[in-house]
C-alpha positions in Angstrom: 26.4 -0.8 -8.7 27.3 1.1 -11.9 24.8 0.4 -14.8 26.1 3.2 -17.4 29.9 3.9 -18.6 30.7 6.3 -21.4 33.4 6.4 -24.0 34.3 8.2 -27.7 32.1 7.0 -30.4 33.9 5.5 -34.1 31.2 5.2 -36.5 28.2 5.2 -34.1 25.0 6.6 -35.9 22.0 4.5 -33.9 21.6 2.9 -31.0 23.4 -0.4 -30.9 22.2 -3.6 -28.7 24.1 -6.7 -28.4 26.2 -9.5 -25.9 28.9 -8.3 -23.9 31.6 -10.9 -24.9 36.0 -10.8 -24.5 36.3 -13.9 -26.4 38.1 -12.3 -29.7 37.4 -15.7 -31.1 33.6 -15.8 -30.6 32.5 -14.0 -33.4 29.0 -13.2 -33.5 26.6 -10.8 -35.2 25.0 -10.4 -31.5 28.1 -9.7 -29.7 29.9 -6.8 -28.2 33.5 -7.2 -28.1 35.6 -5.7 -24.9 39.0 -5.5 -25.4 40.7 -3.9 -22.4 44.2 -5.3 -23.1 46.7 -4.4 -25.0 45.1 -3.3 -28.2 45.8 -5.7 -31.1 47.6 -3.4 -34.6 44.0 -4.8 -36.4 39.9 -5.3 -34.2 38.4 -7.9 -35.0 35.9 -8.4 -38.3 32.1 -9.6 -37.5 31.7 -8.2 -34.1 28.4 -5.9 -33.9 30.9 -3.4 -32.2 33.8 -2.8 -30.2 34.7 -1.6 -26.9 38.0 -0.6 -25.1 39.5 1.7 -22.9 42.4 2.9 -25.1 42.4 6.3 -27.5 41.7 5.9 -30.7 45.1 4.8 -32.5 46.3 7.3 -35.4 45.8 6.2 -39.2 44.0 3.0 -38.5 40.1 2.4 -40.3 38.2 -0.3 -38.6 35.0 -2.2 -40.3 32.9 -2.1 -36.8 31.3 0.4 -34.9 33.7 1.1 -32.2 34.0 2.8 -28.6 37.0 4.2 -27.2 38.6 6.0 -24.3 35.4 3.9 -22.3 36.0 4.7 -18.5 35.5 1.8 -17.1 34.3 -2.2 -17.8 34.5 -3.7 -14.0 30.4 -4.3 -14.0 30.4 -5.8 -17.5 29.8 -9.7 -17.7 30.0 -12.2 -20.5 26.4 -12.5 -22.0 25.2 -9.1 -20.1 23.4 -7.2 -22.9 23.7 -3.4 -23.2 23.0 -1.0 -25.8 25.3 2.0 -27.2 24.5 5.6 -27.8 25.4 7.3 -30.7 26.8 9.5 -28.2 29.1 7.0 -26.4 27.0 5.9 -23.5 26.8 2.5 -23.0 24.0 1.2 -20.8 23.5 -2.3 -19.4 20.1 -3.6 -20.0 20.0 -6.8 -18.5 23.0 -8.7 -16.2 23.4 -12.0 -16.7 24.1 -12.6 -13.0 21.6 -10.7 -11.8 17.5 -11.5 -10.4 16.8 -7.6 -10.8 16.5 -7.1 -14.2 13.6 -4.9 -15.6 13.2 -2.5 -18.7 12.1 1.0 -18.4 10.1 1.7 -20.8 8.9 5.7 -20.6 9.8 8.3 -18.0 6.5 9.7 -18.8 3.3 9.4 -16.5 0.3 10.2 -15.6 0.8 10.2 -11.9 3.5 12.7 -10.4 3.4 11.0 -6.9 5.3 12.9 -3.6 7.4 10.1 -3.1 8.6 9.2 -6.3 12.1 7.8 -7.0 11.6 8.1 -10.9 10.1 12.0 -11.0 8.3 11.8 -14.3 9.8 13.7 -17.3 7.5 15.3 -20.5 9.4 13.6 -23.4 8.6 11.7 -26.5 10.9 8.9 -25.1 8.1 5.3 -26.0 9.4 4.4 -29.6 13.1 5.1 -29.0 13.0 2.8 -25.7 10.9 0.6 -27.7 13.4 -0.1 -30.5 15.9 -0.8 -28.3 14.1 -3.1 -25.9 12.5 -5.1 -28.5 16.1 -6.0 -29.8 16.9 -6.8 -26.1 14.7 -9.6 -25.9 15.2 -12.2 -28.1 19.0 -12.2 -26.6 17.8 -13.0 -23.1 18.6 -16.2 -22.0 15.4 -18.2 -22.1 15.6 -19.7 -18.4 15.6 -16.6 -16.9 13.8 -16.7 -14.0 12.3 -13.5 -13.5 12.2 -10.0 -15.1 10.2 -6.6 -14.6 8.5 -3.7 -16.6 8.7 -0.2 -14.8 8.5 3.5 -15.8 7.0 6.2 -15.9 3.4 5.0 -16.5 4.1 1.6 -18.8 0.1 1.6 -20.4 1.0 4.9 -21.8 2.9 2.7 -23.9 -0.5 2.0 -25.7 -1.1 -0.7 -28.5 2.6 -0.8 -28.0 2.8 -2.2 -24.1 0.3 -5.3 -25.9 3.4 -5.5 -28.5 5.8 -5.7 -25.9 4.5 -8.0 -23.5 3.6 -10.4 -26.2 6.9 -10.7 -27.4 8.3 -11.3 -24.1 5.3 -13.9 -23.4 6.9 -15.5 -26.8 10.3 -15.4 -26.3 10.8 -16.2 -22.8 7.2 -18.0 -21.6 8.9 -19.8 -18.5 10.0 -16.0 -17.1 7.9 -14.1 -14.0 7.2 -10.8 -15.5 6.0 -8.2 -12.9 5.0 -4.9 -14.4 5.0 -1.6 -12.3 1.7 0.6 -13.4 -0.3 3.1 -11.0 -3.7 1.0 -12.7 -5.4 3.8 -14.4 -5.4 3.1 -17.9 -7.4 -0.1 -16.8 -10.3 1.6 -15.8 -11.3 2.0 -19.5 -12.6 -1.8 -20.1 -10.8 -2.2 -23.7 -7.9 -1.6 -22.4 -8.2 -4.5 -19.8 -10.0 -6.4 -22.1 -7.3 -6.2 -24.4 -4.6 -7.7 -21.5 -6.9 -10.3 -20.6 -7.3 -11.6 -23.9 -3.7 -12.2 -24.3 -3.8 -14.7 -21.4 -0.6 -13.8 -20.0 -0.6 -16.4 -16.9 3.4 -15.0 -15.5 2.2 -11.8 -15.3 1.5 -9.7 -12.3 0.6 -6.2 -12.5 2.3 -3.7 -9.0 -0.6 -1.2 -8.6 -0.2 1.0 -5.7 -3.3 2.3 -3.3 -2.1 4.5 -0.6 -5.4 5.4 1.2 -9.2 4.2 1.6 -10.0 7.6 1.3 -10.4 8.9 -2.4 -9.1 12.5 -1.5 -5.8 11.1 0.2 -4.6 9.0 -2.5 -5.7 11.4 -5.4 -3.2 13.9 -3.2 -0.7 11.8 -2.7 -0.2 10.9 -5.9 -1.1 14.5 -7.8 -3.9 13.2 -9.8 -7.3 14.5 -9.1 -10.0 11.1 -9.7 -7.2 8.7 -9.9 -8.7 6.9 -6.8 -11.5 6.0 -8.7 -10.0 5.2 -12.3 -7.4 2.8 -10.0 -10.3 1.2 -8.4 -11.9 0.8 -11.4 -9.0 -0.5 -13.2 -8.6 -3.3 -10.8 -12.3 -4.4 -10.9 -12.0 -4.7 -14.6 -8.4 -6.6 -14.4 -10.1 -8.9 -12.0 -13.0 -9.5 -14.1 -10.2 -10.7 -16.7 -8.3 -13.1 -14.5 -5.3 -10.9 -13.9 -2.7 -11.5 -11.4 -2.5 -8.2 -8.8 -0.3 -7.0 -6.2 -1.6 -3.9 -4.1 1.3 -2.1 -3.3 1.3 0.6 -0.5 4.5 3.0 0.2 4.8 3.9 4.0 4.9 7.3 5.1 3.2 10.1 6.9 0.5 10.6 4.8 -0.1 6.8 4.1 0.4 5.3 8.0 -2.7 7.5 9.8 -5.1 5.1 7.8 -3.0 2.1 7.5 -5.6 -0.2 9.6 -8.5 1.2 7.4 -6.7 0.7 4.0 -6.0 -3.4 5.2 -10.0 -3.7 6.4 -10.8 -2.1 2.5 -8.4 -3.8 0.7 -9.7 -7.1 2.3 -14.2 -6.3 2.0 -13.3 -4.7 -1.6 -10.2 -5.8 -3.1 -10.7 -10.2 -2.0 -9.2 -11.2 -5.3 -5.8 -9.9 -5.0 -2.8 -12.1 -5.1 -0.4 -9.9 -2.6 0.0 -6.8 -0.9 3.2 -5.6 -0.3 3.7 -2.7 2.5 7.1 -0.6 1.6 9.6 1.5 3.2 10.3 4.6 1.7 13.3 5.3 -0.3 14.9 8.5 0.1 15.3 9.3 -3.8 13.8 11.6 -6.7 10.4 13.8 -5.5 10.8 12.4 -1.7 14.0 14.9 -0.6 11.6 17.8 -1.6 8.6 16.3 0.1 10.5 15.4 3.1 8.6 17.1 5.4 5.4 15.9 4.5 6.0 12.5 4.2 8.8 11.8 7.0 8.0 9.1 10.3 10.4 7.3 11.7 9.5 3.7 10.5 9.9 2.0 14.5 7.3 4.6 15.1 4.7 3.7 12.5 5.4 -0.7 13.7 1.8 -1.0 15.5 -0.2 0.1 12.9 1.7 -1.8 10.6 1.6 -4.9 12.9 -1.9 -4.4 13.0 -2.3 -4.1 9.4 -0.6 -7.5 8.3 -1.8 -9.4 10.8 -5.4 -8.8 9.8 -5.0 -9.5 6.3 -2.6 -12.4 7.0 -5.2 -14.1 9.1 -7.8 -13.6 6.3 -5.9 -15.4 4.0 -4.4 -12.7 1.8 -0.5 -12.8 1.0 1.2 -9.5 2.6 4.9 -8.9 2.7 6.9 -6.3 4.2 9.8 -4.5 1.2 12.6 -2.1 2.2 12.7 -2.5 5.8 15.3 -3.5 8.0 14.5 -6.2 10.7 16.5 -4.4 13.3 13.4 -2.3 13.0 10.9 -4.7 12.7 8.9 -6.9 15.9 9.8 -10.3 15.9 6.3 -11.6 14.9 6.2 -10.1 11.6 10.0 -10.8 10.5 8.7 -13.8 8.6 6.9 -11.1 6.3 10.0 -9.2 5.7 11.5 -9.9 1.8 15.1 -8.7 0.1 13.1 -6.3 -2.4 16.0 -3.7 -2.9 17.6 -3.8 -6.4 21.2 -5.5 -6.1 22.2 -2.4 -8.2 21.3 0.0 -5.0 21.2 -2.1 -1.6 23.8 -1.6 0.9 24.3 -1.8 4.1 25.4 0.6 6.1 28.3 1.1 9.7 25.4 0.1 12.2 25.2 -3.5 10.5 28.6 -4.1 11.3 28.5 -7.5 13.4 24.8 -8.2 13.1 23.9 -11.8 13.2 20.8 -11.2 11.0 22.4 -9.4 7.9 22.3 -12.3 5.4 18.4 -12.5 5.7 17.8 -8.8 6.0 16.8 -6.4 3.1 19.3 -4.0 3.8 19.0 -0.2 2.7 18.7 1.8 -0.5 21.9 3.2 -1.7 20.2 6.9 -0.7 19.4 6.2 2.8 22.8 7.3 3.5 21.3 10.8 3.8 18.4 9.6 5.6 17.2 6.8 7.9 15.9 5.2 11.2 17.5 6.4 14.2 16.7 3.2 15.5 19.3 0.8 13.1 21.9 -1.6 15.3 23.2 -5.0 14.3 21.4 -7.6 16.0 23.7 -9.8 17.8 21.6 -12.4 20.3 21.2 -15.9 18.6 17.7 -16.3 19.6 17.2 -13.4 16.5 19.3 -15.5 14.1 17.1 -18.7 14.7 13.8 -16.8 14.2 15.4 -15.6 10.8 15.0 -18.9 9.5 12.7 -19.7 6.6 12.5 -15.7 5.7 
């Protein structure tokens, strides 16, 4: 699913965030006007800007900022919200009919995991995504249901990520707000205390923990004594009431010690709200890594039976993200979720015909050049029935 489309700039000095709207009669000092008919001799007054897909015409002088030549507007909705680069880009920020909407808001971090689909990047990028966002959400529509903060490393927002999560907790206090962070910046007991002051009750914070073993996950993730600042971190977000979800990425290095990390997670970590096991996605650092983080996810299904069904019958919440149930015994199906982003799930020639394909998670858009060698459609109706309630 396309989220960026480019065109020629008119009069386009800063970044520009508004509506998406075709209504030339809807004038609005929010909205973003499309016009990808024939072009009318005079644009519209009192828009924020204009889009279209024709060249500039000769000898005319419009009042709004305008965008022309733009390639294409098939993924643009009434009411989605983008923002415009001075240079012409246009990039949706949040899709009105969309449950995948999040904000990024650095590439930079901390961490420079093996696996990671968002390879960090050393660039004074906070303020300038700031700005923008901060317009962004007091033009969200205030029942939406859910929305999510990733990066990069999010607390290296600093006083700003408090800023920023206060004026979503204001604007939208009915929306779920899960926040991506690798935990770290929470081991410094200000910083926690700071987040638990603000009593933020829809929050939940995605911290991953890969191993039980300090050395692994300090490797895994590049980071020498980040096993013991993410520990830390969560003690001191627990001790502040905050909502946690342990996420672990499955892959070579991860799988050897899967059982062990459950048995931890469970004697050390009892105040967690979920833990969500996930299937790799073949994307940013993990082509280069491929070698040392490759297993064949049917071949990795008994420790990871054996992991969810220990925590599972302690109590904790565990779900399984980015798998495919073709792939998955029958017993832990019920754990598998749709976690993919619409904007990169497919499915791919081997689901052709399954009976199962409504309630399975499908694949990442990348796993085109990589996946299971295991993958059929499932076609007995036995399978479909035990589908039910997913």
């Amino acid at each position: 699913m396309l989220l960026k489309t480019k065109g020629i700039p008119y009069h386009i000095s800063y970044p520009i965030v508004g509506r998406i709207t075709r209504d030339r009669t809807g004038v609005d000092n929010n909205s973003i006007l499309i016009i990808d008919e024939k072009m009318a001799v005079e644009i519209p007054d009192g828009f924020k800007a204009v889009l279209t897909n024709f060249s500039i015409p000769d000898g005319n002088k419009f009042a709004s900022p305008a965008v022309f030549g733009v390639i294409t507007f098939d993924h643009l909705y009434e009411g989605d919200i983008i923002v415009i680069r001075p240079d012409g880009l246009i990039h949706t920020l949040y899709r009105v009919l969309s449950s995948h909407n999040f904000f990024l808001v650095t590439e930079r971090c901390n961490s420079n995991c093996l696996m990671c689909s968002q390879p960090p990047k050393s660039k004074d990028d906070i303020i300038d995504l700031y700005n923008v966002h901060r317009q962004v959400v007091p033009l969200i529509p205030i029942d939406c249901a859910n929305l999510g903060i990733t990066g990069g490393e999010p607390t290296l927002m600093g006083q700003l990520f408090f800023e920023f999560l206060a004026l979503i907790k204001d604007q939208l206090p009915d929306t779920s707000l899960h926040c991506l962070t690798n935990g770290r910046s929470f081991a410094w007991k200000g910083f926690a205390s700071k987040l638990g002051n603000m009593g933020y009750k829809k929050l939940m914070l995605g911290i991953p923990l890969y191993s039980d073993y300090s050395q692994d996950h300090d490797y895994i993730v590049q980071a020498k004594g980040a096993f013991n600042q993410t520990i830390k971190g969560l003690y001191n977000l627990a001790m502040y009431g905050q909502r946690i979800e342990i996420r672990v990425v499955l892959h070579k290095l991860t799988v050897p010690r899967l059982v062990s990390l459950a048995r931890f997670i469970y004697k050390n970590l009892p105040f967690v709200d979920h833990v969500a096991f996930m299937g790799l996605e073949y994307q940013g650092y993990t082509p280069f890594n491929i070698n040392k983080l490759w297993i064949d996810p049917a071949d990795y299904m008994t420790e990871l039976g054996e992991a969810i069904d220990y925590l599972s019958s302690l109590g904790l919440k565990v779900s399984i993200y980015n798998l495919q149930l073709c792939l998955i015994p029958r017993h832990l199906w019920r754990y598998s979720r749709k976690s993919i982003s619409d904007w990169k799930n497919i499915y791919v020639e081997e689901c052709i015909g399954c009976k199962a394909i409504d309630r399975c998670g499908g694949f990442f858009a990348s796993s085109n050049k990589m996946r299971s060698k295991y993958i059929r459609a499932i076609t007995t109706d036995d399978a479909v029935e035990l589908t039910d309630g997913l």
